[in-house]
C-alpha positions in Angstrom: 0.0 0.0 0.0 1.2 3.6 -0.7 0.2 7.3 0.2 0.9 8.3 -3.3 1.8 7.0 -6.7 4.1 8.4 -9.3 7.1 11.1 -8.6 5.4 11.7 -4.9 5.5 8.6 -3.7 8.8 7.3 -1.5 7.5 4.5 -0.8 6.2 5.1 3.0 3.4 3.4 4.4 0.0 4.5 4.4 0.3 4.3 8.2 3.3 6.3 8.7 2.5 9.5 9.5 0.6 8.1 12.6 1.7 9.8 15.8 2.6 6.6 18.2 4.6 8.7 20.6 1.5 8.2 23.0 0.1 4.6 21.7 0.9 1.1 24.7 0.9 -1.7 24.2 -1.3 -3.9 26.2 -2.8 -7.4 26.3 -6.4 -8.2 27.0 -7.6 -11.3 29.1 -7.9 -14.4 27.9 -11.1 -14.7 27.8 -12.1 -11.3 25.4 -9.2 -11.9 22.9 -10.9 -13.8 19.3 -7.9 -16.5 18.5 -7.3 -16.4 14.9 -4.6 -17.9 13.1 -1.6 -15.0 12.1 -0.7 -15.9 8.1 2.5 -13.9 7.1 3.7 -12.6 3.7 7.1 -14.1 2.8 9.6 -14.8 0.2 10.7 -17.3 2.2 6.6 -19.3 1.6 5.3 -22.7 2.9 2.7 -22.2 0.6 1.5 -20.3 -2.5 -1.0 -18.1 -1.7 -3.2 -19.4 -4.9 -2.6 -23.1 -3.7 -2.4 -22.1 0.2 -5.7 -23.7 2.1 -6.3 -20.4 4.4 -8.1 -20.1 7.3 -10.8 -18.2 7.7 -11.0 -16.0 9.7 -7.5 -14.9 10.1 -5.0 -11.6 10.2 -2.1 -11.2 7.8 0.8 -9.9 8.5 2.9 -8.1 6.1 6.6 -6.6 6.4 9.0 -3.9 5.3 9.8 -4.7 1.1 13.4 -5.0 1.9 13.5 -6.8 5.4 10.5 -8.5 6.0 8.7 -9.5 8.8 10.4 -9.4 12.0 11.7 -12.8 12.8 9.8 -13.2 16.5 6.8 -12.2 14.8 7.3 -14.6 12.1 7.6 -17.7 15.0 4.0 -16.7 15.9 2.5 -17.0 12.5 0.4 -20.2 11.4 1.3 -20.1 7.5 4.0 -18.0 5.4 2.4 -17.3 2.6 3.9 -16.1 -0.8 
């Protein structure tokens, strides 16, 4: 996803611009979080994502073009997908 397309776009995330100075972190009880299975976006892919049997629902996960997605966030994901 971009903020821009042509000459005006460098490439940051839609996101970026987000003020996050003030945001925690914080984990809710057990019993209110929905489980659902993490799927990440990787070169390094278990699966195709056309032949990839995906879980529904679930959240995706998708890193920087150039580095990826953070190793110990990778560990928690179900299914690299590419």
């Amino acid at each position: 996803m971009r903020n821009g397309t042509g000459a005006s776009d460098r490439g940051n995330a839609i996101l970026s611009d987000l003020p996050l100075d003030r945001v925690r972190a914080f984990e809710l009880p057990f019993v209110l979080q929905r489980r659902v299975p993490l799927l990440a976006t990787s070169s390094h892919a278990d699966a195709l994502l056309h032949e990839a049997d995906l879980p529904q629902p679930c959240a995706w996960v998708m890193g920087h073009e150039g580095q990826g997605v953070a190793e110990p966030l990778m560990k928690r994901c179900a299914l690299r997908v590419g």
